[in-house]
DRENMARNU-667598 format. One record per residue (C-alpha): x, y, z. Coordinates in nm, 3 decimals, m for minus. Layout:
residues N
<<X,Y,Z>>
...
end
This chain:
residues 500
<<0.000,0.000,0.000>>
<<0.097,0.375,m0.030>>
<<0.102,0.448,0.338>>
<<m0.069,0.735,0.500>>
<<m0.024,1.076,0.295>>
<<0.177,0.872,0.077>>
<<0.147,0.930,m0.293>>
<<0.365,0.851,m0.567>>
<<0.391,0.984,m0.979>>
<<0.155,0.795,m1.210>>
<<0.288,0.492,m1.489>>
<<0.380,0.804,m1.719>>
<<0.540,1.023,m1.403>>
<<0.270,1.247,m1.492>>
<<m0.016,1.199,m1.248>>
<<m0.009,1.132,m0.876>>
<<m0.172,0.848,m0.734>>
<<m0.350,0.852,m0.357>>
<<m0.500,0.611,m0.126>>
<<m0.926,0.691,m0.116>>
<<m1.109,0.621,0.224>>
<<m1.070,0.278,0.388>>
<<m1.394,0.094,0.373>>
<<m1.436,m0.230,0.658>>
<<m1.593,m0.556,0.598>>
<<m1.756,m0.852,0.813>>
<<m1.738,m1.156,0.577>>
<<m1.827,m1.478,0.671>>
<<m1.737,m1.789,0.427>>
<<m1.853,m2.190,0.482>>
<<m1.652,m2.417,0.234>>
<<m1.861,m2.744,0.123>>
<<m1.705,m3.079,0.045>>
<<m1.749,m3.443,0.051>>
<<m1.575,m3.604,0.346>>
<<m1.279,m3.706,0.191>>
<<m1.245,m3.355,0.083>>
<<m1.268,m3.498,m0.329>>
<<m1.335,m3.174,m0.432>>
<<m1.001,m2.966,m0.302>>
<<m0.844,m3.275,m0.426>>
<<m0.977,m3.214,m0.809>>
<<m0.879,m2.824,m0.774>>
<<m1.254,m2.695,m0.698>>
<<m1.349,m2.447,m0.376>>
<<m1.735,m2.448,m0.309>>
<<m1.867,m2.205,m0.042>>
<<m2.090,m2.012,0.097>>
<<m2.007,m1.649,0.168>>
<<m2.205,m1.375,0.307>>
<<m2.120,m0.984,0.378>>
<<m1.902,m0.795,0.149>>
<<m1.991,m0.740,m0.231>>
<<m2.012,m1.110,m0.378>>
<<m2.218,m1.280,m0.087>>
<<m2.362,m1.602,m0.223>>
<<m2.276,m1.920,m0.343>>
<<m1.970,m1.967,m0.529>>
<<m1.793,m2.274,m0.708>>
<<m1.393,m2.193,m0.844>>
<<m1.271,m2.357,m1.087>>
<<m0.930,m2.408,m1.220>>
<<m0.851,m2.212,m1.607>>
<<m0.527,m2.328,m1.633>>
<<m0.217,m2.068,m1.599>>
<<m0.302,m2.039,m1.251>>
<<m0.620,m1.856,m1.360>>
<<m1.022,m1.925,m1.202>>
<<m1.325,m1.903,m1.323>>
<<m1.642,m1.886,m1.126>>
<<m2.014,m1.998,m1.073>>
<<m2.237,m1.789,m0.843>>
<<m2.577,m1.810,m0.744>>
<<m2.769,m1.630,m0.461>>
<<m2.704,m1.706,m0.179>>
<<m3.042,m1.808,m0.068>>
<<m3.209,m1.957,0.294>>
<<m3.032,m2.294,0.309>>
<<m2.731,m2.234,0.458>>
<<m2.627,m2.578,0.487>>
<<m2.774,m2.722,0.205>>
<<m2.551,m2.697,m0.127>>
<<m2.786,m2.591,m0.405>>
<<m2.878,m2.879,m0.672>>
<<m2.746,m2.652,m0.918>>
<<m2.420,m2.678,m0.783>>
<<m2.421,m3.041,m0.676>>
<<m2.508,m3.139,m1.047>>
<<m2.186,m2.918,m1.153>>
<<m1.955,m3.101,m0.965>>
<<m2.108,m3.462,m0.939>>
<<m1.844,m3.627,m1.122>>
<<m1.573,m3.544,m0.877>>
<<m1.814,m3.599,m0.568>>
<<m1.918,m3.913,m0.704>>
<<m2.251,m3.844,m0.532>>
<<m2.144,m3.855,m0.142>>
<<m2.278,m3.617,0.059>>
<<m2.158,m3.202,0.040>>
<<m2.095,m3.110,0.417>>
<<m1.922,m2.797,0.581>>
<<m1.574,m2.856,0.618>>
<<m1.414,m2.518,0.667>>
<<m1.540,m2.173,0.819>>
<<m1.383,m1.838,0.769>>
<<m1.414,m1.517,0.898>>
<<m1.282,m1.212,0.774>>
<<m1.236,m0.860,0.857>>
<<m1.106,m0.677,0.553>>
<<m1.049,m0.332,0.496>>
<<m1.053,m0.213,0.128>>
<<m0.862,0.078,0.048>>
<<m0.830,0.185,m0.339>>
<<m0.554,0.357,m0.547>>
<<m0.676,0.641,m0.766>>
<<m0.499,0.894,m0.977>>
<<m0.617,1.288,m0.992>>
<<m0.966,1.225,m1.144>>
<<m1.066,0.934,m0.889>>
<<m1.048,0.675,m1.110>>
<<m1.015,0.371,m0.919>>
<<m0.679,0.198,m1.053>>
<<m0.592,m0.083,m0.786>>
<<m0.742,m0.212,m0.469>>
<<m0.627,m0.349,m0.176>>
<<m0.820,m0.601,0.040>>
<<m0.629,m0.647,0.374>>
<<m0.776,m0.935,0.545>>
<<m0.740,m1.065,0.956>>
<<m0.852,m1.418,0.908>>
<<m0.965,m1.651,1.187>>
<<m1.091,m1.976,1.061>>
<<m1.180,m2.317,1.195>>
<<m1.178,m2.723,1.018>>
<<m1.475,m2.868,1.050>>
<<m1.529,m3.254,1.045>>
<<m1.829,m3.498,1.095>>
<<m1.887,m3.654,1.403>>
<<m1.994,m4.027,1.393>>
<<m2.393,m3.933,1.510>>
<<m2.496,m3.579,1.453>>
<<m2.351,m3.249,1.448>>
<<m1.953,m3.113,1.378>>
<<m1.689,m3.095,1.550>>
<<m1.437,m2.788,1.540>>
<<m1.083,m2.811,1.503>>
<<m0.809,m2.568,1.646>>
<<m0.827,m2.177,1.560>>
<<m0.625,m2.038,1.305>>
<<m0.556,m1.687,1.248>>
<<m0.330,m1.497,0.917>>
<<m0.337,m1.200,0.798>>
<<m0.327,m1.175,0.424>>
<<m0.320,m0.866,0.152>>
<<m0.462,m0.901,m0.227>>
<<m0.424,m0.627,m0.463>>
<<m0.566,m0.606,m0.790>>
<<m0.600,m0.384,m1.102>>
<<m0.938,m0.223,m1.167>>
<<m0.840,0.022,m1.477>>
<<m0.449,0.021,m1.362>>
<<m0.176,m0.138,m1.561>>
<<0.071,m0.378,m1.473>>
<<0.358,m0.129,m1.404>>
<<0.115,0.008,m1.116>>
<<0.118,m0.393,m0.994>>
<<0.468,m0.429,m1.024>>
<<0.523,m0.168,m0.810>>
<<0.297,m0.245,m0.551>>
<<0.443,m0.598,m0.546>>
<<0.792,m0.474,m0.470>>
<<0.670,m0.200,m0.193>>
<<0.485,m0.514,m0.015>>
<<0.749,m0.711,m0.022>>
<<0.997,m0.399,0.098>>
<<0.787,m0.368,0.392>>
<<0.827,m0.788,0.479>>
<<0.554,m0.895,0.400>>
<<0.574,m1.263,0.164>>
<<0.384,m1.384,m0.087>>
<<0.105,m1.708,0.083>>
<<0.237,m2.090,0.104>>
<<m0.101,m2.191,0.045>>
<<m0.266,m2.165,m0.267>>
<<m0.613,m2.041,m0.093>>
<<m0.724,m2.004,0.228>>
<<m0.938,m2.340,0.217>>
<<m0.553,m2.497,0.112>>
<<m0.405,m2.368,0.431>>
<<m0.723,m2.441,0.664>>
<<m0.715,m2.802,0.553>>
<<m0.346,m2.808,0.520>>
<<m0.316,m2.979,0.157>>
<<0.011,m2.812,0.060>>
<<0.154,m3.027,0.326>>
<<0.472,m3.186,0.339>>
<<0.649,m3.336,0.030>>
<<0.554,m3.715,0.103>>
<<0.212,m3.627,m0.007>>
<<0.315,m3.527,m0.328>>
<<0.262,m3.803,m0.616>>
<<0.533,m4.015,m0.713>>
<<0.663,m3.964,m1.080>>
<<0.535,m4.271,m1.278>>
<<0.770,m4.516,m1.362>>
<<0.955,m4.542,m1.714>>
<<0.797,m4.760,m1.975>>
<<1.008,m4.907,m2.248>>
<<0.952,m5.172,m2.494>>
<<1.043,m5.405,m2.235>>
<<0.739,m5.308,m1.998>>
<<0.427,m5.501,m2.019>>
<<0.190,m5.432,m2.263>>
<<m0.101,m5.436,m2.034>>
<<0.108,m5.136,m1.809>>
<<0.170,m4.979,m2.200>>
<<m0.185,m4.975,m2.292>>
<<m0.350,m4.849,m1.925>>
<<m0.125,m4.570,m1.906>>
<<m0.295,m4.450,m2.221>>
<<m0.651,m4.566,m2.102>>
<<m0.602,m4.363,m1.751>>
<<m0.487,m4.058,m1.945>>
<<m0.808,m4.046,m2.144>>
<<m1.042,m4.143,m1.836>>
<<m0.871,m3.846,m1.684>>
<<m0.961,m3.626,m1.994>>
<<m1.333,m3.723,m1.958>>
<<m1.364,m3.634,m1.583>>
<<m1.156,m3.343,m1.639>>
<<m1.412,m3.246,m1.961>>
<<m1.724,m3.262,m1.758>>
<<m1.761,m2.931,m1.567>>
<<m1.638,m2.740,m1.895>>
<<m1.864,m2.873,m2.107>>
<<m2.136,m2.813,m1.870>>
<<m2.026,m2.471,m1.849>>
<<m2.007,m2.446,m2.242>>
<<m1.621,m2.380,m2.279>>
<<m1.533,m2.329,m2.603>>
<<m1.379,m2.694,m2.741>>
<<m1.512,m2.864,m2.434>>
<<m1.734,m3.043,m2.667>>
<<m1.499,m3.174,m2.855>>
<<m1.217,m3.258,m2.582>>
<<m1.454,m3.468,m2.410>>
<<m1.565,m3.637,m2.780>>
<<m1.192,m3.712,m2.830>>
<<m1.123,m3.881,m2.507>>
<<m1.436,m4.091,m2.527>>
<<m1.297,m4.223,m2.877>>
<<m0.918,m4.257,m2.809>>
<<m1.059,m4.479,m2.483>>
<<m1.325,m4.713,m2.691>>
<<m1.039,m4.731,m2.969>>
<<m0.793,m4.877,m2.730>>
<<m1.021,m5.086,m2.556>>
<<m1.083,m5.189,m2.936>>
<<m0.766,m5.201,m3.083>>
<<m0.553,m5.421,m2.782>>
<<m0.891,m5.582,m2.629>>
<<m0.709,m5.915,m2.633>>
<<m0.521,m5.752,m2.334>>
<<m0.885,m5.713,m2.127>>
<<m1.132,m5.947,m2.038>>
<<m1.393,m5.954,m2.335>>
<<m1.735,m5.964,m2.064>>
<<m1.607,m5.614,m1.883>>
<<m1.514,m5.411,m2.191>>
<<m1.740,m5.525,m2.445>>
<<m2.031,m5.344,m2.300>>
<<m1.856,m5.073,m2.197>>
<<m1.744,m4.990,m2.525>>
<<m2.087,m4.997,m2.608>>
<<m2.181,m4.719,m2.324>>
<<m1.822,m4.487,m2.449>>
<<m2.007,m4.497,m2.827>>
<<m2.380,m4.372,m2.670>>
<<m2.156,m4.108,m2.504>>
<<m1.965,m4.025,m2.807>>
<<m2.284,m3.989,m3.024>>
<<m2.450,m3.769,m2.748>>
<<m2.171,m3.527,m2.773>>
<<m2.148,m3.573,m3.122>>
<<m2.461,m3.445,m3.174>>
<<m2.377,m3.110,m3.038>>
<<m2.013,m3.126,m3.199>>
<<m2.170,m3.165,m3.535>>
<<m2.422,m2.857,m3.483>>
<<m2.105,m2.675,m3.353>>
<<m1.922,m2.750,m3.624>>
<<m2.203,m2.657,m3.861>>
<<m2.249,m2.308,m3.755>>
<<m1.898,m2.221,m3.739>>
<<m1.859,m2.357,m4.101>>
<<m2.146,m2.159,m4.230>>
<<m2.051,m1.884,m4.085>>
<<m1.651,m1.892,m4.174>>
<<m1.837,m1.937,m4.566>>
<<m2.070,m1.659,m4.517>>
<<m1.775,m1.441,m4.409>>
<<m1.549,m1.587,m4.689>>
<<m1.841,m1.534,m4.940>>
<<m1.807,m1.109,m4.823>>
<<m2.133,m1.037,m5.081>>
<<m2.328,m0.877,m4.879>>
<<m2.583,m1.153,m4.679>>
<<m2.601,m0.968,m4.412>>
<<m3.018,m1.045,m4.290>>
<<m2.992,m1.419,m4.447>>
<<m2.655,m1.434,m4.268>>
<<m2.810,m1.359,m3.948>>
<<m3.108,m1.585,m4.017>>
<<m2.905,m1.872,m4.115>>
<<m2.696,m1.814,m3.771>>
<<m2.979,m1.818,m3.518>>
<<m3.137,m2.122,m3.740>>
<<m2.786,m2.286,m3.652>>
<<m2.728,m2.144,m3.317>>
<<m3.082,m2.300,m3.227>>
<<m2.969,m2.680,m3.335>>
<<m2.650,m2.620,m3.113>>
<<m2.806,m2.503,m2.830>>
<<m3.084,m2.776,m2.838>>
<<m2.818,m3.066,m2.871>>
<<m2.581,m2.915,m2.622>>
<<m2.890,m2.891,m2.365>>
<<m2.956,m3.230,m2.432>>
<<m2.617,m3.341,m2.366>>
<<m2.680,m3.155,m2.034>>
<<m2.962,m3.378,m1.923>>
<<m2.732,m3.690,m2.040>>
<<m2.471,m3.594,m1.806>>
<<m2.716,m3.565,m1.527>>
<<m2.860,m3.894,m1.585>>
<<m2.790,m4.249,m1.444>>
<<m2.692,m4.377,m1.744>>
<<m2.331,m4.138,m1.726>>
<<m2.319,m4.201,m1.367>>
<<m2.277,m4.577,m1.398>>
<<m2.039,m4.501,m1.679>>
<<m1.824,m4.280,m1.465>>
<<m1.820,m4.516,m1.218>>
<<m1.724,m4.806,m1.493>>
<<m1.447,m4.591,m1.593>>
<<m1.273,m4.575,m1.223>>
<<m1.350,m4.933,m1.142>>
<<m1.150,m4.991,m1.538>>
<<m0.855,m4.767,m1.436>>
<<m0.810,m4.897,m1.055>>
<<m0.874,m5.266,m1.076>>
<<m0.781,m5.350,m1.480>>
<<m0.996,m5.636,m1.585>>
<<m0.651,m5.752,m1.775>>
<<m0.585,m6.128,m1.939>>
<<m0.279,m6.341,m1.924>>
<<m0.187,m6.170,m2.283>>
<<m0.143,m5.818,m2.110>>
<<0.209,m5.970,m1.925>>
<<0.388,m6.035,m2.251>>
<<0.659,m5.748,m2.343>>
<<0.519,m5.422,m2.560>>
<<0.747,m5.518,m2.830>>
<<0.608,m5.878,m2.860>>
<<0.205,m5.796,m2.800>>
<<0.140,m5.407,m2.932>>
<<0.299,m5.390,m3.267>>
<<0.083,m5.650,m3.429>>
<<m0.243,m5.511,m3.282>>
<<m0.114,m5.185,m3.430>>
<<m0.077,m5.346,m3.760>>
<<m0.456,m5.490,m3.731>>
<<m0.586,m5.175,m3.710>>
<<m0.409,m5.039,m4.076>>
<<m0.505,m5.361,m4.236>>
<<m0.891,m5.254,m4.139>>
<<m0.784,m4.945,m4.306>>
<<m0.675,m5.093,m4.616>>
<<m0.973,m5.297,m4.692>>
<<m1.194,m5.086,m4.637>>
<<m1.050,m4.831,m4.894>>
<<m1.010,m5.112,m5.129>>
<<m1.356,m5.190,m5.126>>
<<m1.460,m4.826,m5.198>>
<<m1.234,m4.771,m5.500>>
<<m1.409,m5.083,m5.629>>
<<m1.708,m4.896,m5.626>>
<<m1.880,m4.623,m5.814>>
<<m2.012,m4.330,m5.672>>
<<m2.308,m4.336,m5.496>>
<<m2.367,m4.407,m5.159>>
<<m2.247,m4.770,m5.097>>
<<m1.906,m4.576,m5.194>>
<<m1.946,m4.297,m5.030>>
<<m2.078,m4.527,m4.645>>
<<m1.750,m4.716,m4.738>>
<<m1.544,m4.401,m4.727>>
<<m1.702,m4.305,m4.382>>
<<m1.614,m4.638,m4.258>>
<<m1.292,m4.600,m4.386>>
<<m1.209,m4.283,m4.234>>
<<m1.316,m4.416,m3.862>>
<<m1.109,m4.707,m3.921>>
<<m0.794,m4.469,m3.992>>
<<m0.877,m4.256,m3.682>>
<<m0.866,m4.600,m3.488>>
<<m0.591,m4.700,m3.625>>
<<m0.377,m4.325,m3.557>>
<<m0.538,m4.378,m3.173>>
<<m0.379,m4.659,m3.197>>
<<m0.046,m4.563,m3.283>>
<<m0.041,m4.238,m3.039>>
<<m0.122,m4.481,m2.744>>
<<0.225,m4.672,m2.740>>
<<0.469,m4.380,m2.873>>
<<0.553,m4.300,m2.545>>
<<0.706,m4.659,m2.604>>
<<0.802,m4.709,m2.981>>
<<0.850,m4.330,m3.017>>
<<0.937,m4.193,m3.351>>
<<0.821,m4.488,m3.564>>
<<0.459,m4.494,m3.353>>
<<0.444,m4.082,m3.443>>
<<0.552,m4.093,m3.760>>
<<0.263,m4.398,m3.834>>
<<0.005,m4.234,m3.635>>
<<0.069,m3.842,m3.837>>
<<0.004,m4.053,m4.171>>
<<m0.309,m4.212,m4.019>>
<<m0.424,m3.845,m3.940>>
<<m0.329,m3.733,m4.255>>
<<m0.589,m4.021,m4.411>>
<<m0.840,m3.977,m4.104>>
<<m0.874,m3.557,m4.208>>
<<m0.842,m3.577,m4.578>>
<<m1.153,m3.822,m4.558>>
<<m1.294,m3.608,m4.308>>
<<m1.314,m3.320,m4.531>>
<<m1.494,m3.528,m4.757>>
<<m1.700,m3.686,m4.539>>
<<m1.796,m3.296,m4.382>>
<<m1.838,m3.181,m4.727>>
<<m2.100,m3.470,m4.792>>
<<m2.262,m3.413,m4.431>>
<<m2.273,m3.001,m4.463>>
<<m2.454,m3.068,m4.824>>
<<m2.745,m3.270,m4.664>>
<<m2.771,m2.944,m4.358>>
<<m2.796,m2.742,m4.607>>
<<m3.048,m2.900,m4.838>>
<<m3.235,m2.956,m4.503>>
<<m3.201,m2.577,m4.370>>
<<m3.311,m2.467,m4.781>>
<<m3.634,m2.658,m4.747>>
<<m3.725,m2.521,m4.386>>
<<m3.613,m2.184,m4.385>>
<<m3.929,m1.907,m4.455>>
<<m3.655,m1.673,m4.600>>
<<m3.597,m1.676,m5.009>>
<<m3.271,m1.490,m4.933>>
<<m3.173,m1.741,m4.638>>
<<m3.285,m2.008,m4.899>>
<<m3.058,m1.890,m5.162>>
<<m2.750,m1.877,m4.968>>
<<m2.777,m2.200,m4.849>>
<<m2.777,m2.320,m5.230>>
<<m2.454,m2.073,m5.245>>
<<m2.309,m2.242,m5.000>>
<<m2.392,m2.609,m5.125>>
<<m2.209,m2.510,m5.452>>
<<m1.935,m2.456,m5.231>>
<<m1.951,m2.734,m5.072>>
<<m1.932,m2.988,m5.408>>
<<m1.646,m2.808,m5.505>>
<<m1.446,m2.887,m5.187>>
<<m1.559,m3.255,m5.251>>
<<m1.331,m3.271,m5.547>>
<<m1.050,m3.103,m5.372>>
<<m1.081,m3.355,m5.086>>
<<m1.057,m3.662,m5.274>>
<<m0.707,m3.512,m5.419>>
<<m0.610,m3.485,m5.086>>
<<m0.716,m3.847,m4.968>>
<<m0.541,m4.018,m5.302>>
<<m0.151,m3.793,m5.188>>
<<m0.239,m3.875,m4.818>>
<<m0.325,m4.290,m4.892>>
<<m0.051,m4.302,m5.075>>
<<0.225,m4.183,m4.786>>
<<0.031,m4.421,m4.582>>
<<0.126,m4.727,m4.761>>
<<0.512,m4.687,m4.743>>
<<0.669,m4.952,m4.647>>
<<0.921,m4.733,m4.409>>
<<0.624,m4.674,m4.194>>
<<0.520,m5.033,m4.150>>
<<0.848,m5.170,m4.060>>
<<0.808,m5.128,m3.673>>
<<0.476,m5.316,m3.696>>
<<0.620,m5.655,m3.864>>
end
């Protein structure tokens, strides 16, 4: 802080900045969590707050880069009672079990802010005297109350300031001794989880060639179980790519169980591949709408002739089907059907339903399940070249381009063990997998669109649509020049070697 009467010369050494009036706070924060605290463990606070500004619920989530984002709702009469709202949000880390108190907080803050000449409010400080308590179930009724902890902690942040301003502030704080917090939130240092190192987890051992291929192939599967879990709050949330993320890991895990399901016992993963495709289609659904409105509208903006009220049509039309699909995928995820697939996925990933085959070596089992996958490849894109066009060709195309996303899954999984052979086969699979892709879009935008001509009430909307079809058939015949370059990198023998 400036200190009393203190002022110093603005970012520009123009304008002085001053301290405004000191304004006091009772706040009062309860932070919810299962018993075995699974949410802190996933990176989530949930609490209760009232007093101060943002009284109400709130649920933090982790950004990335050390950044949050937040849900809020009102704070409303139960004050023990986590709002369904909430509870939905973060089932798949609660796995259902009860949300209890486990923390309370008090707070006396004083906010002071840092303006320049005119009183615009550049910085403020929030200067905090915390007391706050753990609080854990007792075996009957009630909570019990753990020792009293008291800190005192200062957060400054920009309101129309600039980073200079924060820089400075940062190294007057730390002039006067204060330090920057051990704990990465006050919930952290209540329940003491950035404890001592031994809690930390181990670095995973090494795989090689030499490792079993059952340990080769579960490292890959826990990975993409981790994905979906770590998908589900986003997507509920509507982060951009969500969608897809969580699409992607449902694939790469029913490819693997797939591609090496010699290595797992046939009665366990059989039907739950089946449950990882109804998830994959549900999300599909709203990937595909997604997908279609961002295409028509990257046309419409490429087209520049002047669509401006059939542009706007055609992007509510579109922004209608994606909202519908993505509120459906909502309801999915708050269903039993995902719950018992959740809870498939954890029992996969701790106890591994794994046959006698998984214990053989990575170099003796993986490669030829590898190579099982391209021949799937191969035979399908034999049988469409044997066939005119028309849509027996065009099925065995889309068939053909699943098969060579499978089979680049499949060589991505076990890089980490065959490394640049296992890349290099698994780029020329995606290389296959998106130049039939294109196609395959092309054919799938043409039917939207002939769809979204005969529905819309607009002649203009109508007309653009047909624009945008003729598009489309010429980025057909570009495609298949791209799939014909791309199948024929596939097929050298220099990739293949690896997998003999």
């Amino acid at each position: 802080m400036l200190g009393e009467g203190e002022d110093r010369a603005g970012a520009d050494g123009a304008a002085p900045l001053t301290e405004a009036g000191a304004e006091r706070q009772k706040l009062s924060a309860t932070y919810f969590d299962t018993a075995d605290l699974r949410l802190a463990t996933a990176g989530l606070v949930l609490r209760r707050r009232t007093g101060g500004t943002d009284a109400g619920w709130q649920l933090k989530i982790p950004a990335g880069s050390g950044a949050r984002s937040e849900v809020r709702l009102p704070p409303g009469r139960a004050a023990r009672t986590v709002p369904a709202a909430l509870q939905r949000m973060v089932w798949v880390h609660s796995g259902g079990a009860p949300l209890q108190p486990v923390a309370q907080v008090l707070t006396e803050r004083t906010v002071r802010r840092v303006v320049d000449t005119s009183g615009q409010v550049l910085a403020e400080f929030a200067d905090d005297r915390v007391t706050a308590r753990r609080l854990q179930a007792l075996d009957g009724s009630g909570q019990a109350a753990g020792a009293e902890l008291s800190w005192r902690e200062i957060e400054v942040g920009l309101v129309d300031g600039d980073a200079d301003l924060l820089d400075d502030v940062d190294t007057r704080l730390h002039a006067r001794g204060l330090q920057a917090a051990g704990a990465s939130s006050e919930l952290a240092h209540v329940l003491r989880l950035d404890g001592p190192p031994q809690r930390r987890k181990r670095k995973p051992t090494k795989l090689t060639a030499t490792s079993r291929a059952g340990d080769v192939v579960l490292a890959h599967v826990r990975e993409q179980v981790a994905q979906v879990r770590a998908q589900d709050l986003p997507v509920r949330l509507d982060a951009p790519d969500a969608v897809h993320k969580m699409r992607v890991a449902t694939r790469r895990l029913r490819s693997a169980l797939t591609t090496f399901q010699p290595l797992f016992a046939k009665e366990v993963v059989k039907p739950l591949r089946g449950e990882l495709k109804w998830l994959a289609g549900e999300l599909g659904a709203a990937r595909d709408a997604e997908v279609m409105r961002d295409r028509v509208a990257k046309a419409v903006r490429a087209e520049n002739r002047g669509f401006g009220p059939a542009a706007a049509i055609a992007d509510q039309e579109l922004g209608e089907a994606y909202r519908s699909a993505h509120d459906r995928v909502l309801a999915e995820l708050d269903g039993e059907r995902y719950h018992q697939l959740v809870a498939s996925l954890d029992q996969l990933v701790s106890t591994p339903p794994v046959t006698g085959r998984a214990d053989a070596t990575a170099a003796a089992a993986l490669p030829r399940l590898v190579a099982r996958s391209f021949t799937g490849v191969r035979d399908l894109v034999n049988q469409a070249a044997a066939q005119p066009d028309g849509a027996e060709r065009e099925e065995l195309l889309h068939d053909a381009r699943k098969a060579a996303k499978a089979a680049r899954y499949a060589g991505e999984s076990v890089d980490r063990v065959f490394g640049k052979d296992a890349t290099a086969f698994a780029q020329a699979m995606e290389a296959v997998q998106e130049a039939l892709g294109e196609h395959q879009d092309s054919v799938l935008t043409r039917e939207r669109l002939r769809h979204l001509a005969e529905r819309t009430t607009s002649t203009e909307t109508a007309f653009l649509y047909g624009r945008l079809h003729a598009l489309e058939e010429a980025r057909a015949e570009q495609s298949q020049h791209h799939f014909d370059d791309a199948w024929k990198a596939a097929r050298r023998k220099s990739l293949h070697r690896w997998l003999r």
